[in-house]
C-alpha positions in Angstrom: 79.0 15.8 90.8 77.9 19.2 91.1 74.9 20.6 89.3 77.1 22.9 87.3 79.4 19.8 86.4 75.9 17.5 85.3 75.0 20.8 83.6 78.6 20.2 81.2 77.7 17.1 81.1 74.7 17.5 79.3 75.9 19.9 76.8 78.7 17.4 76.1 76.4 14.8 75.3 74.0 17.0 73.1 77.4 18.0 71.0 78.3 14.3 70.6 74.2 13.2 69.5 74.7 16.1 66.9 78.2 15.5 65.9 77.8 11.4 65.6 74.1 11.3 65.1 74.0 8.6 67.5 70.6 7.5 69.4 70.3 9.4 73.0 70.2 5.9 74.9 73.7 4.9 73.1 75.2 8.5 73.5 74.3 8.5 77.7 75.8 4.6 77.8 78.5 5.0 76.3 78.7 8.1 78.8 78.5 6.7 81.3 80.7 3.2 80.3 83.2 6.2 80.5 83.0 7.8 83.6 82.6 5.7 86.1 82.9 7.7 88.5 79.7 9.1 88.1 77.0 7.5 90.6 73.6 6.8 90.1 72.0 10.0 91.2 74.5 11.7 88.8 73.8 10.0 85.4 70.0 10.1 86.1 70.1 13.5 86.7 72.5 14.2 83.3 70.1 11.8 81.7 67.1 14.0 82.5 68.6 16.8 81.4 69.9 15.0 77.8 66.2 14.1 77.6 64.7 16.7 78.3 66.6 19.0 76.4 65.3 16.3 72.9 61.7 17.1 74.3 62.3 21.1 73.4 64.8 21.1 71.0 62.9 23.4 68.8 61.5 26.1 71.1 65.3 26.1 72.8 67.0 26.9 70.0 64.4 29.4 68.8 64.2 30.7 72.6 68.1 31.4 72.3 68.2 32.1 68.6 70.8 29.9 68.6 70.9 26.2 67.7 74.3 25.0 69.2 74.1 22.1 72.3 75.0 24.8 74.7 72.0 27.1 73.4 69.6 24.6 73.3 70.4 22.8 76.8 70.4 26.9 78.5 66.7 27.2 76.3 65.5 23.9 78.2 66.5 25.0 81.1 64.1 28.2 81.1 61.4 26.6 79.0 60.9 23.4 80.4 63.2 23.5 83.8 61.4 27.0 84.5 65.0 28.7 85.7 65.0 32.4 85.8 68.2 34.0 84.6 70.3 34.2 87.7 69.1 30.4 88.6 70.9 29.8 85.1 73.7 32.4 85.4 74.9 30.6 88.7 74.9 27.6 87.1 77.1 29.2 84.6 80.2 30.3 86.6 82.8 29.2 84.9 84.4 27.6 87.6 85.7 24.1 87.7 83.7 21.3 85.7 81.4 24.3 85.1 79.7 25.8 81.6 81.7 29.2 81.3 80.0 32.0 81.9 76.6 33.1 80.2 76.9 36.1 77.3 75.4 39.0 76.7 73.5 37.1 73.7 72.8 34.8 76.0 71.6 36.8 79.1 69.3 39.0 76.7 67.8 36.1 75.1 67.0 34.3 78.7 65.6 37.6 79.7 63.8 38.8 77.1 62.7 36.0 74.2 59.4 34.2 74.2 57.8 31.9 72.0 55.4 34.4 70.5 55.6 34.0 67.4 57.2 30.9 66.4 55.9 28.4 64.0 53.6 25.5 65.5 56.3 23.3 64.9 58.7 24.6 67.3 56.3 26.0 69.5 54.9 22.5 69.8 58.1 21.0 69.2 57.9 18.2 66.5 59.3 18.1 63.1 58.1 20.1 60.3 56.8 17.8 57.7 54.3 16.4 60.3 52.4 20.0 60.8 50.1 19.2 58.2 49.2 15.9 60.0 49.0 17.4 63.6 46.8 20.6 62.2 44.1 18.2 60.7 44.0 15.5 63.9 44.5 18.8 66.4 43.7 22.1 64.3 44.0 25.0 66.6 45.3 22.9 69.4 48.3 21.6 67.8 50.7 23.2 69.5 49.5 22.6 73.1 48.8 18.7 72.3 52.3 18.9 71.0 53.9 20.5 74.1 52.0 17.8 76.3 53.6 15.0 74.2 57.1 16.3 75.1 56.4 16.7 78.8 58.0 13.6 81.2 55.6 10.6 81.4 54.7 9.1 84.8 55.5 5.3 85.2 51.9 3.7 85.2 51.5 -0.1 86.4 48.6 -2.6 85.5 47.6 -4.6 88.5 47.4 -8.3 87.8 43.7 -9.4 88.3 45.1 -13.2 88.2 46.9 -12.5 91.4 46.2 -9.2 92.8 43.6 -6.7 94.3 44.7 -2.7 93.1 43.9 -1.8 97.1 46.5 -4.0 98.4 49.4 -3.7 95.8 48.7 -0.1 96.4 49.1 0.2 100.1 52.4 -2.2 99.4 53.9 0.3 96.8 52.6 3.3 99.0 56.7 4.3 99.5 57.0 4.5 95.8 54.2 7.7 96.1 52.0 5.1 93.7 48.7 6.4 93.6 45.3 5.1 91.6 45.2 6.1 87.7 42.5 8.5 86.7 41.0 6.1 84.3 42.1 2.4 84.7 40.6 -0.1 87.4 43.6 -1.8 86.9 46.2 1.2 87.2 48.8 2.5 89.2 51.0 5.4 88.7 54.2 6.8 90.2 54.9 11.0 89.1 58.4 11.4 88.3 60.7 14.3 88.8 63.2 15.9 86.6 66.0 14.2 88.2 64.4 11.2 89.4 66.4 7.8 89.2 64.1 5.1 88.1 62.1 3.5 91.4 63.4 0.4 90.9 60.3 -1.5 90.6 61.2 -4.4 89.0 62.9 -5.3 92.4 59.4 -4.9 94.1 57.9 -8.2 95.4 54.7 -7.3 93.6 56.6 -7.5 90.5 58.7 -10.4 91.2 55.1 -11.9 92.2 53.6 -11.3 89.3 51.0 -9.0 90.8 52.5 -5.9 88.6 53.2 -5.1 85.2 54.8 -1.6 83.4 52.4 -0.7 81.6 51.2 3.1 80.6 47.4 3.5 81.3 46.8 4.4 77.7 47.7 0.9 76.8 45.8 -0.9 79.7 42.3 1.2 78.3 43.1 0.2 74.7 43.0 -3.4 75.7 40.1 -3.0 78.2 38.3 -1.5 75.3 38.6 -4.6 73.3 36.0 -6.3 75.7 38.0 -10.0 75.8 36.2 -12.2 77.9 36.2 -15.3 79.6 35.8 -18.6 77.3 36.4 -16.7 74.2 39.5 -17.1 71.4 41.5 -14.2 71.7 44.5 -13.6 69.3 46.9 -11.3 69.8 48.2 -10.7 66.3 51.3 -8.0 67.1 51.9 -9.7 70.6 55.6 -8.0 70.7 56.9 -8.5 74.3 53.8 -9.3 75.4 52.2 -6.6 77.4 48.8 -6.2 76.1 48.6 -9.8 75.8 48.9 -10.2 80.0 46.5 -7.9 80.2 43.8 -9.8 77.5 45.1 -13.0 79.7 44.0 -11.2 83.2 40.9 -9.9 81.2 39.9 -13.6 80.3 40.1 -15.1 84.4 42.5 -17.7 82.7 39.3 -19.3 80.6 39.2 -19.6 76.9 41.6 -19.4 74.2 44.3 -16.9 73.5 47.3 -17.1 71.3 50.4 -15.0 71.0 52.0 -14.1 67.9 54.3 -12.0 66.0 56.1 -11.3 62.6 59.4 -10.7 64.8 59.6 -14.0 66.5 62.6 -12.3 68.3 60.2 -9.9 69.6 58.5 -12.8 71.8 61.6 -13.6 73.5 60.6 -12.4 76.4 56.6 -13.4 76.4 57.3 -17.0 78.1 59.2 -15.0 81.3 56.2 -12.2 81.6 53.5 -15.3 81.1 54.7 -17.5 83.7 55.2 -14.6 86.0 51.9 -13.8 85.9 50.4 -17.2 86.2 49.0 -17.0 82.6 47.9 -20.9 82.0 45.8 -20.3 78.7 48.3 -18.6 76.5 49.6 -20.7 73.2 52.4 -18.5 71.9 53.3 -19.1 68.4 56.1 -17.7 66.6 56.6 -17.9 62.8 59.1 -20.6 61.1 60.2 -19.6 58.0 58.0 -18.4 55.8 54.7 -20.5 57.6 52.1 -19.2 59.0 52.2 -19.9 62.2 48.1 -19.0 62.2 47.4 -21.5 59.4 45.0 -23.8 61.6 42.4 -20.9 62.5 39.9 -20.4 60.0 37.6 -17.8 60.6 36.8 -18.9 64.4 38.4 -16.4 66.9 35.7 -14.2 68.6 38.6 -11.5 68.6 41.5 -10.2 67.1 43.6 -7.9 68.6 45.9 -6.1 66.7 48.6 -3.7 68.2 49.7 -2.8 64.7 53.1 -1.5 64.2 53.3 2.3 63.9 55.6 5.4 64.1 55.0 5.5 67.7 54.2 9.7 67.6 51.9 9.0 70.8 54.9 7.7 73.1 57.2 10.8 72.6 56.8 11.8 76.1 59.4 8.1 76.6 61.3 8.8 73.5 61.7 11.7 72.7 64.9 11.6 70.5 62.9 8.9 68.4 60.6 12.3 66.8 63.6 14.0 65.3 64.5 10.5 63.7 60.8 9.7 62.3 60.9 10.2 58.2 58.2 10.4 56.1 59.8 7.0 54.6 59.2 5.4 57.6 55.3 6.2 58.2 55.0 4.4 54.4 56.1 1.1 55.5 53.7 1.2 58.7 51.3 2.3 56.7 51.3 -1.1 54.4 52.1 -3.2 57.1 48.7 -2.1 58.8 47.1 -2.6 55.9 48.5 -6.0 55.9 47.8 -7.0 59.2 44.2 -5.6 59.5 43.7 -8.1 55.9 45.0 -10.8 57.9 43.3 -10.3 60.8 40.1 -10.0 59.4 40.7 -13.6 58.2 40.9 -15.1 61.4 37.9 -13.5 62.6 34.6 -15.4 62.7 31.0 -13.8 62.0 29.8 -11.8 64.9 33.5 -11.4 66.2 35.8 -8.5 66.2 39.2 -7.2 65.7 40.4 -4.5 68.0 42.5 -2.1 66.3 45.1 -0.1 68.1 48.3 2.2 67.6 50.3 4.3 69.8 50.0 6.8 67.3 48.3 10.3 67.2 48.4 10.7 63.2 45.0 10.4 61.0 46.6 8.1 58.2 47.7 5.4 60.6 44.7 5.7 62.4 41.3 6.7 60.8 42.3 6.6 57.6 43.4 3.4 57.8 40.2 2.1 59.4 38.4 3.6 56.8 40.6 1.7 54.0 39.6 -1.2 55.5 36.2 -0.8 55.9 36.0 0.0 52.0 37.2 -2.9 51.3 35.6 -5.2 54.0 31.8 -4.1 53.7 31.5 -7.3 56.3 32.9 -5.4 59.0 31.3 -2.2 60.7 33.2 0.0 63.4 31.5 0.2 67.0 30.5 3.5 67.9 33.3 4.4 70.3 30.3 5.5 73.3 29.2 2.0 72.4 32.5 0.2 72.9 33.4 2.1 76.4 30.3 2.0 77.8 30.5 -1.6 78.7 33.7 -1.0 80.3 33.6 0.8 83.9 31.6 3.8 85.4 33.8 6.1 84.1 32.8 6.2 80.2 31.1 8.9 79.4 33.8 11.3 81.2 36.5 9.4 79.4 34.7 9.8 76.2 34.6 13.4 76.4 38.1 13.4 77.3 39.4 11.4 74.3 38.8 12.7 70.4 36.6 10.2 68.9 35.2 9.9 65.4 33.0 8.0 63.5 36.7 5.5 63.0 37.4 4.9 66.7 38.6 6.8 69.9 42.3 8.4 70.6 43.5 9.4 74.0 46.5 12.4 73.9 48.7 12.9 76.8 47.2 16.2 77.2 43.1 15.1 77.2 43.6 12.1 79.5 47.2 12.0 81.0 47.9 8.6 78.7 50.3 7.9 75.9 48.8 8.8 72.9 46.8 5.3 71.5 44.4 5.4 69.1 41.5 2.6 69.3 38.9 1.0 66.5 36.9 -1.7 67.0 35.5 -3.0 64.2 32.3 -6.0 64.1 31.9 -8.3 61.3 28.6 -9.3 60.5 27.2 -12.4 61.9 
């Protein structure tokens, strides 16, 4: 396919993700089910350019002053492609499988419109109801932490300390372009392009090995922040698919304790693969039957508690970005109860003198230190560690990572645009011994 003809594509597939209100990831399937024809190259090129076009939805239309698919994919294309006019006009030729021709409108609006002026929520891109949110966790800088949560994430991979060095999986992934992570011992990352098909790296022998994991630095630091060590019990309440719990079972050297669990059991499904992959020995997974608790046998004895509590997931837009112009304020209600439930029940399991590591890929202040702050009210048993305190046992690098994150007197969080990461907010929280 020709640029011009991924270029229809795109605006196709915008018109049919407005017009069926259908997830991005269904719309560019279903897409591509239906034009086979299409190679590889093709649809992750048209896939970038569906994507990217969610990540500036509001600053393209406002950019064109139009909000039709065709406005907004031409918007991207000078706001977050970086296309001059005549780039985009040749684009535009009207020829075979290509956009017709570029209007007037359109030509004075590529020419002459800026973003001066427009609200934070389209300059930042992010849904209105959520400004008052953003402006008291960012203030000023709203719109710029915005705009860096819609740019393209990197792929980051965690080295497996069970079965790996970072040097030498490094130099073996060195045709991927990985390079170290700014922040992470443990970390690896591969830039992508706008067009860039996905590296494939599940086919790697250092995957198939076990010696790498996917896994975005963010979420590598907010377990190495939770300090799990060797010999302890180690619960990982919200275990999901099991990503941070590979990386609490690489943190323990295989000694000690650690059990799995979730309130999805279906979530788990595929925790036994990842686990035996990585040569993870110490891990009891548990997954609820019925209404059981699957936890009923600890009793106040874990020395930690981590808990990856469910969330709207606002810090991972750069990976998702159709998933913020789906978020309702409904939505961030029931996260907010279920954290409140599963920071009561975590505190349960936690023995005097032990901890429970709080974390959310989230960037807003009521699922984050609001929440810690709820529970502190009502736990007086349980004091939050001074974020300098809980990174500076950690690596070399703490104090410049510190200054990089937003901390507060509730925990740490790291923004795409302050350390390069997903957003993840961390608390750890002590209870008395």
């Amino acid at each position: 396919m020709t640029p011009a003809a991924r270029l229809s594509a795109a605006i196709d597939l915008i018109a049919a993700i407005d017009d069926q209100r259908i997830p991005a990831a269904k719309a560019l399937k279903e897409w591509g089910t239906a034009h086979r024809y299409a190679g590889s190259g093709d649809r992750a090129a048209i896939a970038g350019l569906v994507w990217d076009v969610l990540r500036r939805r509001a600053s393209s239309a406002f950019l064109m002053d139009d909000d039709t698919a065709r406005a907004r994919v031409l918007g991207m294309l000078r706001l977050e492609r970086g296309m001059d006019l005549e780039t985009i006009a040749a684009l535009c030729d009207g020829g075979r499988f290509a956009p017709a021709p570029l209007t007037d409108a359109e030509r004075v609006a590529l020419k002459t419109r800026t973003l001066d002026g427009a609200p934070p929520p389209i300059a930042g891109d992010y849904p209105e109801w959520l400004d008052g949110a953003f402006a008291e966790v960012f203030g000023d800088d709203r719109v710029a932490e915005a705009a860096a949560m819609a740019s393209r994430a990197p792929l980051d991979l965690r080295v497996n300390s069970l079965k790996a060095k970072r040097d030498k999986v490094l130099a073996s992934l060195a045709h991927l372009g990985a390079k170290e992570t700014p922040w992470s011992p443990l970390g690896l990352r591969i830039e992508l392009g706008a067009d860039a098909r996905n590296p494939g790296v599940q086919a790697e022998q250092d995957f198939i090995k076990g010696a790498v994991e996917v896994q975005d630095e963010g979420s590598q630091l907010a377990t190495l922040l939770s300090a799990a060590r060797p010999g302890e019990q180690v619960i990982d309440l919200c275990a999901g698919a099991g990503g941070k719990t590979l990386a609490l079972a690489a943190m323990m050297q295989g000694k000690g304790r650690l059990i799995a669990t979730d309130a999805d059991k279906r979530q788990l499904a595929p925790i036994h693969e990842r686990l035996s992959r990585a040569g993870v020995h110490n891990c009891d997974i548990r997954a609820p039957k019925g209404p059981a608790d699957p936890l009923v046998d600890i009793h106040a004895s874990a020395d930690l508690v981590l808990v990856d509590a469910p969330c709207t997931g606002t810090g991972t837009w750069r990976r998702n970005p159709d998933a913020k112009w789906r978020i309702r304020p409904g939505a961030l209600e029931i996260r907010l109860k279920d954290q409140a439930e599963v920071l009561a029940r975590a505190a349960r399991l936690v023995k005097p003198g032990g901890r429970i590591a709080y974390v959310t890929c989230s960037v807003l202040p009521a699922e984050n230190g609001a929440q810690i702050k709820a529970f502190a009210a009502g736990h007086p048993d349980f004091a939050v560690v001074p974020p300098a305190e809980v990174a500076a046992a950690l690596w070399d690098k703490a104090d410049a990572f510190l200054a990089a994150t937003r901390t507060s007197p509730e925990g740490l969080l790291m923004t795409p645009r302050k350390t390069g990461t997903d957003g993840f907010f961390v608390s750890v929280l002590k209870r008395k011994a």
